[in-house]
LUMTORZA-296084 format. One record per residue (C-alpha): residue number from 1; x, y, z. Coordinates in pm, 1 decimal. Layout:
<pts>
<pt pos="NUM" c1="X" c2="Y" c3="Z"/>
...
</pts>
This chain:
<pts>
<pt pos="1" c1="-681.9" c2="-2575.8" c3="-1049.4"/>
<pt pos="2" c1="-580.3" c2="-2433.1" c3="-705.3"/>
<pt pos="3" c1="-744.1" c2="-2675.9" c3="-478.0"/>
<pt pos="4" c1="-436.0" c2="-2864.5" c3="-596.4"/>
<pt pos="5" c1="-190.4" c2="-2611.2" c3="-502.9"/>
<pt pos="6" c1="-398.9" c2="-2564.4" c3="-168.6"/>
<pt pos="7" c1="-372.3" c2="-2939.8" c3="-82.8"/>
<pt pos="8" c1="-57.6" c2="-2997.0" c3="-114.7"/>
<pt pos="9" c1="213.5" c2="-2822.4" c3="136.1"/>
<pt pos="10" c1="515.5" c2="-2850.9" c3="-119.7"/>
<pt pos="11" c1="282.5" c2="-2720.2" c3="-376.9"/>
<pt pos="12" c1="230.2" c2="-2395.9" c3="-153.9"/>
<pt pos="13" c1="607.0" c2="-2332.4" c3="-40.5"/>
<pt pos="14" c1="679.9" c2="-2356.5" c3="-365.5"/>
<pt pos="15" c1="463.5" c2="-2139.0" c3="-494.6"/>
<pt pos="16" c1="506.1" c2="-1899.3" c3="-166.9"/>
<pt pos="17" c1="847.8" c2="-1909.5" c3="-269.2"/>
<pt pos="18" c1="841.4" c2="-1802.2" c3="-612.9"/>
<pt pos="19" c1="603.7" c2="-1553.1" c3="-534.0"/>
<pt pos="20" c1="873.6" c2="-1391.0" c3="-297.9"/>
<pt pos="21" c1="1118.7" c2="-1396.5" c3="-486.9"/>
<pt pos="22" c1="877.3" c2="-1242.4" c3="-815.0"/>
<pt pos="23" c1="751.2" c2="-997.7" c3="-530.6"/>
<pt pos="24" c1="1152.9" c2="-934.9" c3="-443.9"/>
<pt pos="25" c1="1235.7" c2="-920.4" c3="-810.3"/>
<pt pos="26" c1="942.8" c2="-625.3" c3="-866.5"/>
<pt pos="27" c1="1005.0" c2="-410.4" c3="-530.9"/>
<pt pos="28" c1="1440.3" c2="-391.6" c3="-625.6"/>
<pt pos="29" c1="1326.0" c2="-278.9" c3="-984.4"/>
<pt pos="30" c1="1126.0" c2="-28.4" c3="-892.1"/>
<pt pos="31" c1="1388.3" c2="138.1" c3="-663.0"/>
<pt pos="32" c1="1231.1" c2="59.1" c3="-352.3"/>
<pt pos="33" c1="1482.2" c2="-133.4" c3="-183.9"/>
<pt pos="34" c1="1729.6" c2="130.3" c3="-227.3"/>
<pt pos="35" c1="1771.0" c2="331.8" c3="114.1"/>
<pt pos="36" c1="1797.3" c2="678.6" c3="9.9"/>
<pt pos="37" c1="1457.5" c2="615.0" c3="-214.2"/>
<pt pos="38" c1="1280.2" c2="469.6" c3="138.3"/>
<pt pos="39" c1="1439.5" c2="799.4" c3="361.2"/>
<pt pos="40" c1="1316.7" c2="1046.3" c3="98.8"/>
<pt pos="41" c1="1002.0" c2="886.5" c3="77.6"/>
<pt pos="42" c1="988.1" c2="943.0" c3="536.5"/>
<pt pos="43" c1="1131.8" c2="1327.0" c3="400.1"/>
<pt pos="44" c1="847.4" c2="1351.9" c3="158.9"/>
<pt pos="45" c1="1089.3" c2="1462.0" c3="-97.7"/>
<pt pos="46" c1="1052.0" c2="1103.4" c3="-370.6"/>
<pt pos="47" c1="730.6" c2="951.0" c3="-398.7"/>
<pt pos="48" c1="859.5" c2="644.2" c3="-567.1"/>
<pt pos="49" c1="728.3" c2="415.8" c3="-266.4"/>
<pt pos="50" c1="398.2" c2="536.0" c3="-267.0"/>
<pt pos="51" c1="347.2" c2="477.8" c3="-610.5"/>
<pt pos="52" c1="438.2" c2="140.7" c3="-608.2"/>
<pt pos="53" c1="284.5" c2="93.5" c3="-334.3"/>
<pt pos="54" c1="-39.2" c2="232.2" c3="-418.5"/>
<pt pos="55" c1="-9.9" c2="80.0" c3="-808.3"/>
<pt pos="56" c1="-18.5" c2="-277.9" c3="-582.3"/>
<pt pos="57" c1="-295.1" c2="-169.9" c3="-385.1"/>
<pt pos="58" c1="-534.2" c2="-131.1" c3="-694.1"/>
<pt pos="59" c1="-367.3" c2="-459.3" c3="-931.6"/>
<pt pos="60" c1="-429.1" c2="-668.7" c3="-575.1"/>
<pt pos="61" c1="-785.1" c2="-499.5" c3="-504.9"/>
<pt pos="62" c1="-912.8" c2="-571.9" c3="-863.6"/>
<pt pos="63" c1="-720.5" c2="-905.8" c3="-897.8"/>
<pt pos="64" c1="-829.6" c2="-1024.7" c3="-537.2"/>
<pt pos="65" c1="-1224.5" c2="-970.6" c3="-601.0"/>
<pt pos="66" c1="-1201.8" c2="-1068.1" c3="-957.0"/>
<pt pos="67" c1="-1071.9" c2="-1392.5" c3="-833.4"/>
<pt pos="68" c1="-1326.4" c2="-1439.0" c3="-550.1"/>
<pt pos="69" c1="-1599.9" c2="-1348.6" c3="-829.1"/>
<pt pos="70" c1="-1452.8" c2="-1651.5" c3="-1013.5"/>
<pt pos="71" c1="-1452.0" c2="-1861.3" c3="-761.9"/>
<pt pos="72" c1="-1103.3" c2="-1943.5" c3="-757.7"/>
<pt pos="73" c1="-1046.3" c2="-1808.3" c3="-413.5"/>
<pt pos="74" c1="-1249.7" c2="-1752.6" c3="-72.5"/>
<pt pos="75" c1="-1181.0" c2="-1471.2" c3="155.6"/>
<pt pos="76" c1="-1164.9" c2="-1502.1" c3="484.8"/>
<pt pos="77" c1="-1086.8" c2="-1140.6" c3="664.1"/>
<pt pos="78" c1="-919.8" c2="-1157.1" c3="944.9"/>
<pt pos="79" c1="-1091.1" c2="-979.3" c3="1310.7"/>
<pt pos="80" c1="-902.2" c2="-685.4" c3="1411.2"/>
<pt pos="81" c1="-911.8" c2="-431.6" c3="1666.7"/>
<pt pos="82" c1="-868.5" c2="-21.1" c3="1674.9"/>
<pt pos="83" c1="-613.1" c2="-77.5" c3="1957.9"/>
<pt pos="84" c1="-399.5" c2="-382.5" c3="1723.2"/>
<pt pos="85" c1="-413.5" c2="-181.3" c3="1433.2"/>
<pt pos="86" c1="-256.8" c2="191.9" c3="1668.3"/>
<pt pos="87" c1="-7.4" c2="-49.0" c3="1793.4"/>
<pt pos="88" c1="124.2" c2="-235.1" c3="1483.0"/>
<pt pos="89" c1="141.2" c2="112.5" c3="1318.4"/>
<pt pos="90" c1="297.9" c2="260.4" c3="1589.8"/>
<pt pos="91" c1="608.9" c2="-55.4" c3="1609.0"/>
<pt pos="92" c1="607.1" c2="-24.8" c3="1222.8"/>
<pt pos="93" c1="664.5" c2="343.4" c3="1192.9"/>
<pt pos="94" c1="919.8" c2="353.7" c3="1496.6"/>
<pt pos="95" c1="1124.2" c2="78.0" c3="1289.0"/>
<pt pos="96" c1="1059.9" c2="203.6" c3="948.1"/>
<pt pos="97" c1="1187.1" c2="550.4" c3="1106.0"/>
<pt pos="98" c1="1470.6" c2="386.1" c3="1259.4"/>
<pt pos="99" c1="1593.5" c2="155.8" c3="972.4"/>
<pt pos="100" c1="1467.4" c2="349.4" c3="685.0"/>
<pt pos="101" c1="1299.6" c2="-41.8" c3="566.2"/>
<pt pos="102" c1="1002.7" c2="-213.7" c3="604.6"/>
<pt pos="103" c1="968.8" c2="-578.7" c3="609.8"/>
<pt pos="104" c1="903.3" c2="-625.9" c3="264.9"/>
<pt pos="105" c1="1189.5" c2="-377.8" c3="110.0"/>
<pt pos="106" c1="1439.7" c2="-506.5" c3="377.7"/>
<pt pos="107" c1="1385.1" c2="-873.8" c3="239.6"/>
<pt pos="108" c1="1476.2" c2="-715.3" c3="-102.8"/>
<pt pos="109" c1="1720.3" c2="-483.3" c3="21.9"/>
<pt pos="110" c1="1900.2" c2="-793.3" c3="168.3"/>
<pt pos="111" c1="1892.9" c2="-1016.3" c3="-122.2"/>
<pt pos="112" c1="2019.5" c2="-755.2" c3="-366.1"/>
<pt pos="113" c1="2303.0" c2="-754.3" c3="-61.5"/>
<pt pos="114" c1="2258.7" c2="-450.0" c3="148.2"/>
<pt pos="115" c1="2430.3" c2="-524.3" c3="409.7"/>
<pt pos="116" c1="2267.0" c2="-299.0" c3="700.6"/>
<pt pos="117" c1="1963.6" c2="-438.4" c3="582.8"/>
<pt pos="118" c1="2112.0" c2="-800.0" c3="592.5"/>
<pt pos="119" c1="2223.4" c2="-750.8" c3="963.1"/>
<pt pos="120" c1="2033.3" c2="-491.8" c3="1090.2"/>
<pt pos="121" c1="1651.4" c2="-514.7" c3="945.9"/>
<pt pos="122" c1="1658.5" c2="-918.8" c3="898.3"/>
<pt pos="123" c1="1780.0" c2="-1008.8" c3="1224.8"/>
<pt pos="124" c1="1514.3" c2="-735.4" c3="1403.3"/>
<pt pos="125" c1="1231.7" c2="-880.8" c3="1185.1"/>
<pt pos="126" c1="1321.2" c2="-1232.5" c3="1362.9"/>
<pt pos="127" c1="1399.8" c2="-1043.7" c3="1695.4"/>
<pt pos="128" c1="1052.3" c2="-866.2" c3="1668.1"/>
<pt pos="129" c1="857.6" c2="-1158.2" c3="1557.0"/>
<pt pos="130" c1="976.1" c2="-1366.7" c3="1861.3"/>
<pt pos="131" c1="901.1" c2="-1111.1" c3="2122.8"/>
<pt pos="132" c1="602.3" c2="-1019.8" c3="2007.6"/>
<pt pos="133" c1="544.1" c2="-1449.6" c3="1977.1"/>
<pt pos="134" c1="612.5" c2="-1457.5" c3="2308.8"/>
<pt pos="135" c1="416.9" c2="-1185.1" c3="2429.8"/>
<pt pos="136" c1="92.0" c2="-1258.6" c3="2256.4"/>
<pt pos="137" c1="-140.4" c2="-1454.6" c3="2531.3"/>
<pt pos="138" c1="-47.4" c2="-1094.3" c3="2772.9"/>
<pt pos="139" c1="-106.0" c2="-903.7" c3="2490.6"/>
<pt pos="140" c1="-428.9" c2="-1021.4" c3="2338.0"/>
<pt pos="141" c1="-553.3" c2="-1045.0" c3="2708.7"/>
<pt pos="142" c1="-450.7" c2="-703.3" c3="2817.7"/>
<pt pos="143" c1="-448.8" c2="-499.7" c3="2544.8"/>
<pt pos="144" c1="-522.7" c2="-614.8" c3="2159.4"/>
<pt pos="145" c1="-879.6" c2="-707.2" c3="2231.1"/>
<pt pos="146" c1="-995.6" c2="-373.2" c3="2356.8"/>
<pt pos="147" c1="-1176.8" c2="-213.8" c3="2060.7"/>
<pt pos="148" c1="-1274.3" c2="-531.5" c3="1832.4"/>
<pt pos="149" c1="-1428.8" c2="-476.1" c3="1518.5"/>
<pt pos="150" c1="-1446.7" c2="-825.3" c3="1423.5"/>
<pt pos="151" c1="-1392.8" c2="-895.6" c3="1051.0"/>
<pt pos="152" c1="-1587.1" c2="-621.3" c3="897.8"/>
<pt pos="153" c1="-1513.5" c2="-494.2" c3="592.6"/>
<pt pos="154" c1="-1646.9" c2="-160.9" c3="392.1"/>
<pt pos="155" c1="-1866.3" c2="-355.6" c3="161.3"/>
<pt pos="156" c1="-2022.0" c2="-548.1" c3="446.8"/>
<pt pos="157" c1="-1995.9" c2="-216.0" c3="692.5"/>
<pt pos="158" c1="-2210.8" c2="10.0" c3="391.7"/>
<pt pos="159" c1="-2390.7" c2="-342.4" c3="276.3"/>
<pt pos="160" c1="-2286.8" c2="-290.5" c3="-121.4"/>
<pt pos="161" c1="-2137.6" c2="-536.1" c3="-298.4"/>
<pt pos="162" c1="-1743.6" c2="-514.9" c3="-332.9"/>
<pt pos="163" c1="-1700.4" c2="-357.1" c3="-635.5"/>
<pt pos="164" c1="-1922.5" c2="-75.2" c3="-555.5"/>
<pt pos="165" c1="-1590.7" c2="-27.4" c3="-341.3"/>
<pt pos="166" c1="-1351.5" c2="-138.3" c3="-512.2"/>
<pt pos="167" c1="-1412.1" c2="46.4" c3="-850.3"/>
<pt pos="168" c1="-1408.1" c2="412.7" c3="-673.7"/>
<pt pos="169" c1="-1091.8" c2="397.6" c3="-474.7"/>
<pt pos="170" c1="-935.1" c2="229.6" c3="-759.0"/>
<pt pos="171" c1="-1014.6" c2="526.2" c3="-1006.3"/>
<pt pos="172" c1="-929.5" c2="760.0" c3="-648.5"/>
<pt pos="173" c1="-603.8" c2="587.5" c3="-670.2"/>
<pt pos="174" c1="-510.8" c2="627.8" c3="-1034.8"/>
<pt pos="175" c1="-591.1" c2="956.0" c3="-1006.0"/>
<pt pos="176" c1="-359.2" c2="1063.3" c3="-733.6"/>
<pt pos="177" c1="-117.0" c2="832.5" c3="-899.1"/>
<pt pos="178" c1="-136.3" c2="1089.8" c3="-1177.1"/>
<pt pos="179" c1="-137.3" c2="1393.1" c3="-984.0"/>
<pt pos="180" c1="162.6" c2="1256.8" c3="-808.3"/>
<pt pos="181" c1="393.8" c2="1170.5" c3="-1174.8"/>
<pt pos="182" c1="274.7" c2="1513.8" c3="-1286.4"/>
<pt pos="183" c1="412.0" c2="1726.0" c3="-949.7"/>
</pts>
């Protein structure tokens, strides 16, 4: 079923596309797009991105390893570094701080027609992506390969299969998902 989808390159931007658009769709009905949700999420005075945030974390943990256990997808973790992960938080919070978007709400914050999100966060995502682009070879030389930790992942780190994983921070997660509706 998806090794026809993975074959084909229309087959994928189309589905890539609908995806988005779903993914869109699900992050402007749950209020997420909307700026003064996003700033009094950074004020710690409206939760709402957290919790739809975190709800995604636990569908797409559960839905990802359910569909590697059915062998309708392979993962392939990508190798990463303590001093790529610092830095990509670091640019993220500095233009989450200074936008009051990240990449994903400004994408729905601009198609529900925002229009500082339009042309202020869409044209610094492209600005951002082609500077960093460009910088990459210094970067990776200099700086993003100090601290490697290859692809390692908790399950392989503690040597337990996934779920042993996946089940705990799940129930962790609905748990502070409840704490957080009831405060």
């Amino acid at each position: 079923m998806f090794s026809s989808v993975r074959n084909s390159t229309a087959a994928r931007l189309a589905l890539g596309f609908v995806i988005g658009v779903a993914f869109g769709f699900l992050l402007q009905r749950g209020g997420v797009t909307n700026y003064d949700v996003i700033i009094g999420q950074l004020l710690l005075a409206d939760f709402t991105v957290v919790k739809v945030m975190l709800s995604a974390v636990v569908v797409g943990m559960i839905g990802v390893h359910a569909m590697k256990d059915l062998g309708w997808v392979t993962l392939h973790p990508k190798s990463g570094s303590w001093t790529a992960n610092v830095l990509g938080g670091l640019i993220f919070g500095v233009g989450f701080g200074l936008l009051g978007y990240c990449p994903g709400t400004v994408a729905g914050a601009a198609g529900q027609g925002s229009l500082d999100a339009l042309f202020g966060g869409i044209p610094g995502i492209v600005l951002g992506a082609g500077l960093f682009a460009a910088a990459f070879p210094w970067l990776e030389r200099r700086l993003l390969s100090k601290g490697r930790f290859g692809d390692l992942t908790l399950p392989r780190l503690l040597n337990v299969n996934h779920w042993a994983i996946v089940v705990p921070v799940s129930v962790l997660i609905v748990l502070l998902l409840y704490w957080l509706e009831r405060r």
